[in-house]
C-alpha positions as CSV (number, residue, x, y, z in Angstrom):
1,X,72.0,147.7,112.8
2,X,74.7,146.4,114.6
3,X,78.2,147.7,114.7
4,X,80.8,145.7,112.7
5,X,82.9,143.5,114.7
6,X,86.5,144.7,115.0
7,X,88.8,142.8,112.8
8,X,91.2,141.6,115.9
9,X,88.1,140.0,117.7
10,X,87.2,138.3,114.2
11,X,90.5,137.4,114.0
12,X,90.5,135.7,117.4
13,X,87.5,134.0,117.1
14,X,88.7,132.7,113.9
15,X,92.2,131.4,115.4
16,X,90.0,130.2,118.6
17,X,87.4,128.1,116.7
18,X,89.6,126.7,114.0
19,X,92.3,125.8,116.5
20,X,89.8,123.3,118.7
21,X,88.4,122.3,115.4
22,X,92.0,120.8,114.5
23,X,92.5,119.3,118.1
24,X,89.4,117.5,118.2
25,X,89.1,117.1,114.2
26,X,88.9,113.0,113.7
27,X,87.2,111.2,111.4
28,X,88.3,113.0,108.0
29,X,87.4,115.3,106.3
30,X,84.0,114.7,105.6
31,X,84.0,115.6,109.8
32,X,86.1,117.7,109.8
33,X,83.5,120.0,107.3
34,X,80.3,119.0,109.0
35,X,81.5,120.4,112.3
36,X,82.7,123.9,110.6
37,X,78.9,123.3,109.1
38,X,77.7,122.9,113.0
39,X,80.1,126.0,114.3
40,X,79.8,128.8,111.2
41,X,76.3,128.4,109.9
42,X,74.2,127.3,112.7
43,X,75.8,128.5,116.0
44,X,77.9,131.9,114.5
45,X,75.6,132.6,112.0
46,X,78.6,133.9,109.7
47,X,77.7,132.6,106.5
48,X,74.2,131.1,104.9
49,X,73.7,127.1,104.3
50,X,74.0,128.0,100.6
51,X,77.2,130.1,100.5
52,X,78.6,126.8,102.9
53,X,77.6,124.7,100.5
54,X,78.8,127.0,97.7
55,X,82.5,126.9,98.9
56,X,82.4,123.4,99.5
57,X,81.4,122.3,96.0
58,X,84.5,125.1,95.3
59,X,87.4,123.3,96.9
60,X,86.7,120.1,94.6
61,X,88.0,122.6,92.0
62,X,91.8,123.4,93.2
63,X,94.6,120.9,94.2
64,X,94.7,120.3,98.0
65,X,92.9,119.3,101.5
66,X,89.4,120.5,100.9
67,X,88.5,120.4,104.7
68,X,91.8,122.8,105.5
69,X,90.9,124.7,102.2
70,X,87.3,125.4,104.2
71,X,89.1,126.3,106.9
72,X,90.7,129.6,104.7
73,X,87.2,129.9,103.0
74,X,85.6,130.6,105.8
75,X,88.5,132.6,107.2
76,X,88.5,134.9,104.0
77,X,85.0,135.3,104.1
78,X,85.4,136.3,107.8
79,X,88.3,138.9,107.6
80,X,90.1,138.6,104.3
81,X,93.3,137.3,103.6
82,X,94.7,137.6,107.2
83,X,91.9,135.6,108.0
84,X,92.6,133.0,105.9
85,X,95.7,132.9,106.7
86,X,95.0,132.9,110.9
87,X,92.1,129.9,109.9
88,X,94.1,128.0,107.8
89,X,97.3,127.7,110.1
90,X,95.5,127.4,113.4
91,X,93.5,124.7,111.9
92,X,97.0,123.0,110.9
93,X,99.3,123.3,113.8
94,X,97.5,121.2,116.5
95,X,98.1,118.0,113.7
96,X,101.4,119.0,112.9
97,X,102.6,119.4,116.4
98,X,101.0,116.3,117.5
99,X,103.0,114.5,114.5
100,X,106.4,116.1,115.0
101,X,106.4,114.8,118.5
102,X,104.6,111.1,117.6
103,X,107.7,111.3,114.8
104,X,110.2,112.1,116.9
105,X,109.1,109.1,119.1
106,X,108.9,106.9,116.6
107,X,112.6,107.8,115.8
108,X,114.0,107.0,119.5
109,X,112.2,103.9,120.3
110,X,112.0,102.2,116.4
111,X,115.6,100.7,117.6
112,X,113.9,99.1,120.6
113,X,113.7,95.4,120.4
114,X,110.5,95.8,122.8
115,X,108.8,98.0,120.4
116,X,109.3,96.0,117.1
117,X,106.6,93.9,117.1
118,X,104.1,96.9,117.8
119,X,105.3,99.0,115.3
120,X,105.2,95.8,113.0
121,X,101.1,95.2,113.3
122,X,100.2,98.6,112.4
123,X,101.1,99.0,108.6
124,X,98.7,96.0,108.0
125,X,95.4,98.6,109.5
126,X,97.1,101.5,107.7
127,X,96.9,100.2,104.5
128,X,93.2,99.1,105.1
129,X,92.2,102.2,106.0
130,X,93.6,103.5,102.1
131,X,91.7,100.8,101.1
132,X,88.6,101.9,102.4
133,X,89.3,105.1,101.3
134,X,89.7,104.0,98.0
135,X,86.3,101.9,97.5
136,X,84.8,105.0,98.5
137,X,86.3,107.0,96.4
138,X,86.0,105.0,93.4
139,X,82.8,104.7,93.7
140,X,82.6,108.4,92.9
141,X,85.4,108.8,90.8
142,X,84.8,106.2,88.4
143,X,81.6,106.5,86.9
144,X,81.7,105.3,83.3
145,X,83.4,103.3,80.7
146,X,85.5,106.4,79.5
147,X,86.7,107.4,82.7
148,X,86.9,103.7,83.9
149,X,89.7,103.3,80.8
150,X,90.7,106.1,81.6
151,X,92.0,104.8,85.3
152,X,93.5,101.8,83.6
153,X,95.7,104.0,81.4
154,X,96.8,105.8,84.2
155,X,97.7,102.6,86.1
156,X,99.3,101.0,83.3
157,X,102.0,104.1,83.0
158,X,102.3,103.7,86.8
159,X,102.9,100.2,86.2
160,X,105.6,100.3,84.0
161,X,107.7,102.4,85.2
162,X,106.4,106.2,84.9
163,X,106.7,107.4,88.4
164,X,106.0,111.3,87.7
165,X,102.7,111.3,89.6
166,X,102.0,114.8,88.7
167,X,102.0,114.0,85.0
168,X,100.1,110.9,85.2
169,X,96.9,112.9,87.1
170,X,97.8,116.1,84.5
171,X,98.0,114.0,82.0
172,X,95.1,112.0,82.8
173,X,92.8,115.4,83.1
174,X,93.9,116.3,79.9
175,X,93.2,113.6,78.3
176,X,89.5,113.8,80.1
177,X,89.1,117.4,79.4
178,X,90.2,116.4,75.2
179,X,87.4,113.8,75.4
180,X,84.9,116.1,76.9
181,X,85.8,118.2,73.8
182,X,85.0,115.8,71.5
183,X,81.8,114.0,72.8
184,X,80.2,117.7,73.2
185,X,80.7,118.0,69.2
186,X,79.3,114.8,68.8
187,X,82.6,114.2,66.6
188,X,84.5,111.2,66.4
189,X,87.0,110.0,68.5
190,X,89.9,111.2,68.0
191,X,93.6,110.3,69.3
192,X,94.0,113.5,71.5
193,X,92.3,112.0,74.4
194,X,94.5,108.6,74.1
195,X,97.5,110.0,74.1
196,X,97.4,112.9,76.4
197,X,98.8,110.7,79.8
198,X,101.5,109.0,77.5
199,X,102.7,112.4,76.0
200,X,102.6,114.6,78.8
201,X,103.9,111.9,81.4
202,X,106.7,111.3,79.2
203,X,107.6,115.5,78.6
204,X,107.5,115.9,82.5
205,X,109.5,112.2,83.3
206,X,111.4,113.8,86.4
207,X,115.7,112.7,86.2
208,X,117.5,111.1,88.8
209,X,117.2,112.3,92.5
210,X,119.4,114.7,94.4
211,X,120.6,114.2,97.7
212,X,117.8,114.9,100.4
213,X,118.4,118.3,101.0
214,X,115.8,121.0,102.5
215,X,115.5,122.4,99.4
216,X,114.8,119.5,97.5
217,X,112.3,118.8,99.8
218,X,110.8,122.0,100.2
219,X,110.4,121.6,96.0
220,X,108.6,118.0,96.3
221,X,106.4,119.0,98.7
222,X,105.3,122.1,97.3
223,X,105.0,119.9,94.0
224,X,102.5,117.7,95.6
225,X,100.7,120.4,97.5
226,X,100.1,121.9,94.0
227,X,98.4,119.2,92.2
228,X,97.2,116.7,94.6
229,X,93.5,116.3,93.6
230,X,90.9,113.7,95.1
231,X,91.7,113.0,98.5
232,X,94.5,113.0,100.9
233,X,95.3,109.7,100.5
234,X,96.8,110.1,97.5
235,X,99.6,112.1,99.1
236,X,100.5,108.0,99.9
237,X,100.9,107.4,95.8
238,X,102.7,110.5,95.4
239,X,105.2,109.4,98.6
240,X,105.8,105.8,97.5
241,X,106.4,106.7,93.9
242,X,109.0,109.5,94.6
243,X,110.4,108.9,98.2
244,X,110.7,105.4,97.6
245,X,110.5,104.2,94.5
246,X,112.8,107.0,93.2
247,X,114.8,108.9,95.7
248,X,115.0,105.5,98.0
249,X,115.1,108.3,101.1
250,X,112.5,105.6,103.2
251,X,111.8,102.4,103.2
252,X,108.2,101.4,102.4
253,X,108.2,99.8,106.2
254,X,108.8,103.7,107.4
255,X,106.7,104.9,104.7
256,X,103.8,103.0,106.1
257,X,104.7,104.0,109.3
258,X,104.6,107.6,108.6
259,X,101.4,107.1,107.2
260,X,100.2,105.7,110.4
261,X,101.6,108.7,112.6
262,X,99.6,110.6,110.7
263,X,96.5,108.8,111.1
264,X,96.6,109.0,114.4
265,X,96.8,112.4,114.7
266,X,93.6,115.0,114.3
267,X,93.0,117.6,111.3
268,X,94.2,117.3,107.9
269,X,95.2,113.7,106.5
270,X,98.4,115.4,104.5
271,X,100.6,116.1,107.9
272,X,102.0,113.0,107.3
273,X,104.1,115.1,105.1
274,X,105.9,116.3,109.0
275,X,106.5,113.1,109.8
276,X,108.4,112.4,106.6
277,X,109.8,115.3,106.7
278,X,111.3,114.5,110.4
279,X,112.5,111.2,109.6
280,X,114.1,112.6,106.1
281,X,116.1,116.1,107.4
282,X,114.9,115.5,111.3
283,X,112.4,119.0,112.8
284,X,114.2,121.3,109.6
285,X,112.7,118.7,107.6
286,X,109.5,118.5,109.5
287,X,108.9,121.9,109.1
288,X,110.2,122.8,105.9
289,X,108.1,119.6,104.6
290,X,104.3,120.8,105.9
291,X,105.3,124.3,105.0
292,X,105.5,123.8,101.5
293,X,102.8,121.1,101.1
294,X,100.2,123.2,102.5
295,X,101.6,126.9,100.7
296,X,99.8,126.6,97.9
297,X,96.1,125.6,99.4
298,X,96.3,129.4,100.9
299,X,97.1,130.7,97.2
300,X,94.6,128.9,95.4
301,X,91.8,129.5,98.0
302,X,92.7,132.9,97.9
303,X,92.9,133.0,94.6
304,X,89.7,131.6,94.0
305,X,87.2,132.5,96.9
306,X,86.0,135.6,94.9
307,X,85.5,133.4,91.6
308,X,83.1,130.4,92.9
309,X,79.5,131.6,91.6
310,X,81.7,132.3,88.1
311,X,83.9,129.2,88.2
312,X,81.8,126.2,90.2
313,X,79.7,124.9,87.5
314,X,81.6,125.3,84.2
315,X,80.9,122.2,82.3
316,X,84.6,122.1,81.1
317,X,86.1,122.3,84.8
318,X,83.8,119.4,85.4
319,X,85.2,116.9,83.1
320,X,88.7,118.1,84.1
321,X,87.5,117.3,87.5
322,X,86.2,113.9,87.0
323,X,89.0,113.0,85.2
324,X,91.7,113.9,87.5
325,X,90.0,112.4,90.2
326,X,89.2,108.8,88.3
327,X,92.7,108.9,87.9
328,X,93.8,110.0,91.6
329,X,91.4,106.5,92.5
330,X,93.9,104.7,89.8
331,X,96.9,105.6,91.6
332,X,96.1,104.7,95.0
333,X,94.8,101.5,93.9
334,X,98.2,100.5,92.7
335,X,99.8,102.0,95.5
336,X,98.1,100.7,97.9
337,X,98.6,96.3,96.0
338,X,102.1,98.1,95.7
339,X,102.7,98.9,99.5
340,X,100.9,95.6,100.7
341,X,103.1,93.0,98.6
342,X,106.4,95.1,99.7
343,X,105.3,95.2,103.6
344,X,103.2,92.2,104.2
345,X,106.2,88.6,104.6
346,X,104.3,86.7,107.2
347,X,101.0,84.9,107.4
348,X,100.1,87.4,110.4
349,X,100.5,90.4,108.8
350,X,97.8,89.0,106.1
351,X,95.8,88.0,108.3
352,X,96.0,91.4,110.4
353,X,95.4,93.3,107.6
354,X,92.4,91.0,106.4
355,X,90.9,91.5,109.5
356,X,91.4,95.2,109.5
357,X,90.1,95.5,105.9
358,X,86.6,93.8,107.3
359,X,86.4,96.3,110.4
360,X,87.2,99.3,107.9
361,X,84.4,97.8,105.1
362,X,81.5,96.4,107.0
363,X,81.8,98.3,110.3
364,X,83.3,101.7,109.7
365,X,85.5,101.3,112.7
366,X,87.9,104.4,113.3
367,X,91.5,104.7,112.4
368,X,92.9,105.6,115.8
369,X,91.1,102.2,116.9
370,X,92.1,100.0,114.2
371,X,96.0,101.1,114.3
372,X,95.8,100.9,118.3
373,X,94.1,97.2,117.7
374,X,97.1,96.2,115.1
375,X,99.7,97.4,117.7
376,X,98.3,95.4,120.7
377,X,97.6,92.4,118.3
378,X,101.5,92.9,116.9
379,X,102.4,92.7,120.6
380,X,99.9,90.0,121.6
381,X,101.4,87.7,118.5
382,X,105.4,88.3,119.5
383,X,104.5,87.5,123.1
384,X,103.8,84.1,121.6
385,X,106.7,83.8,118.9
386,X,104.2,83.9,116.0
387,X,106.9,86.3,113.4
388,X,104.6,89.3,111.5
């Protein structure tokens, strides 16, 4: 019988493996989880296909990136809570460097005629990349009749006005959960299930805005990292409703933008929070902004890492689940018609992001190739005075 490793090696192999992992980690999180697949269970040898597969049917049951939630899954099971901590942040920083410094570029050249028209072409491919997200997604997510009318309620609230995106996806698994309840008994429907988005949407109806301080945004963003359920593109619903739509601190042009930044960048999809947090409060912002949206994935992970054979399968989590998600798919749906009739003015920018749509939906083409295609085509078009 071998000798235990020494917890500092662990904990530098941990920081060493997740660290290249969030350099090279492109393609989302579905690659991002089959390469810690490829690294932990088949080269190291640390953990058994089963227990893999074990956590990753667990992170589907906590708000938050489930490829970074791996990350301190793995870590935990490695060396504990520091090493959660060491394989959760080493597997973040490469993406949030890399989109601090893409934001701060962004910043100093955005007031460069020369640059416009780049920066112009690539909204268009972000917001068929959400798109294709989103078909994937709902493919998934909505499943039935009840949880199909359940994603219309959702986008309905959204629709008219309620802008609390936490309620609407608390409300929404509530009101899944309630009907759960009542199909189990075989009982008739009731009205507990109908009204559970309305009511709890309407009791958690955020007021008016304060200015744009750290600490308010230190407060939103550990808000979203708290309940954002079903993908990281839903941080996008979450930005447009609040940072647009209600505090009016971005544009939906920069919005997009920010969106792209992070796109571009490896490792987890929500470090486009460090981009809007750099163009909001500038690297305070930044850094206050990723701080809080990813402090409460390292709670609940190590919170629940020691739960998952108790937890995973309970039949009541499951409709929770399924519900939250269906209506996560809601939201980005209108989000994403939302975003495109605000940001697309020009024949060009339809046709760009028609174009990109087709590459994202019958090819699979990557991001980082699609938003460098829009930017040269953005350029190509104001070369010949076509407007976008």
């Amino acid at each position: 019988m071998q000798p235990e490793t020494p917890l500092a090696s662990r904990l530098a192999e941990l920081a060493r493996l997740f660290f290249t992992l969030g350099v090279v980690g492109f393609g989302g999180p579905a690659a991002h989880i089959a390469m810690m697949e490829e690294e932990v269970v088949r080269k190291r040898g640390w953990m058994t296909p089963q227990s893999f597969l074990d956590l990753v049917g667990a992170t589907n049951l906590i708000p938050g990136p489930n490829s970074t939630e791996m990350t301190m899954h793995v870590g935990f099971s490695r060396a504990g809570w520091v090493g959660l901590l060491v394989a959760g942040a080493s597997f973040i920083l490469p993406a949030a460097g890399l989109t601090l410094l893409l934001a701060w570029l962004y910043v100093q050249t955005a007031e460069v005629p020369a640059l416009a028209p780049i920066l112009a072409g690539i909204p268009a491919a972000v917001l068929a990349v959400i798109a294709g997200a989103l078909w994937r997604l709902g493919k998934k997510a909505v499943t039935g009749v009840p949880l199909a009318m359940l994603a219309i309620a959702v986008a309905a609230l959204l629709l008219i006005g309620v802008r609390e995106i936490p309620a609407l996806l608390l409300g929404g698994g509530l009101g899944g959960t309630l009907l759960y309840a009542v199909r189990r008994r075989h009982s008739p429907p009731t009205e507990a299930a109908s009204i559970g988005v309305p009511i709890v949407a309407a009791l958690l109806q955020g007021a008016a805005a304060a200015a744009p301080s750290l600490g308010t945004l230190a407060l939103f963003f550990l808000k979203v990292g708290s309940v954002l359920y079903g993908s990281g593109y839903v941080l996008v619903a979450y930005l447009e409703a609040d940072l647009v739509g209600r505090f009016g601190w971005l544009t939906q042009t920069q919005l997009l933008d920010a969106v792209a930044i992070g796109q571009l960048t490896p490792g987890p999809v929500l470090t486009t929070s460090t981009a809007v947090g750099y163009l909001v409060q500038g690297v305070p912002g930044a850094l206050v902004a990723t701080l809080a949206i990813f402090l409460p994935a390292f709670v609940f992970t190590g919170l629940l890492h020691p739960l998952v054979p108790k937890f995973r399968d309970h039949p009541l989590t499951a409709a929770l689940l399924d519900a939250v998600n269906a209506a996560s798919v809601s939201l980005m749906a209108v989000v994403t018609v939302r975003l495109a009739v605000g940001a697309f003015e020009t024949p060009a920018a339809w046709g760009i992001a028609v174009i990109a749509a087709l590459l994202v939906f019958w090819r699979g083409i990557h991001v980082v190739w699609l938003v460098g295609g829009a930017a040269i085509v953005g350029w190509v078009l104001s070369t010949m005075g076509i407007p976008i």
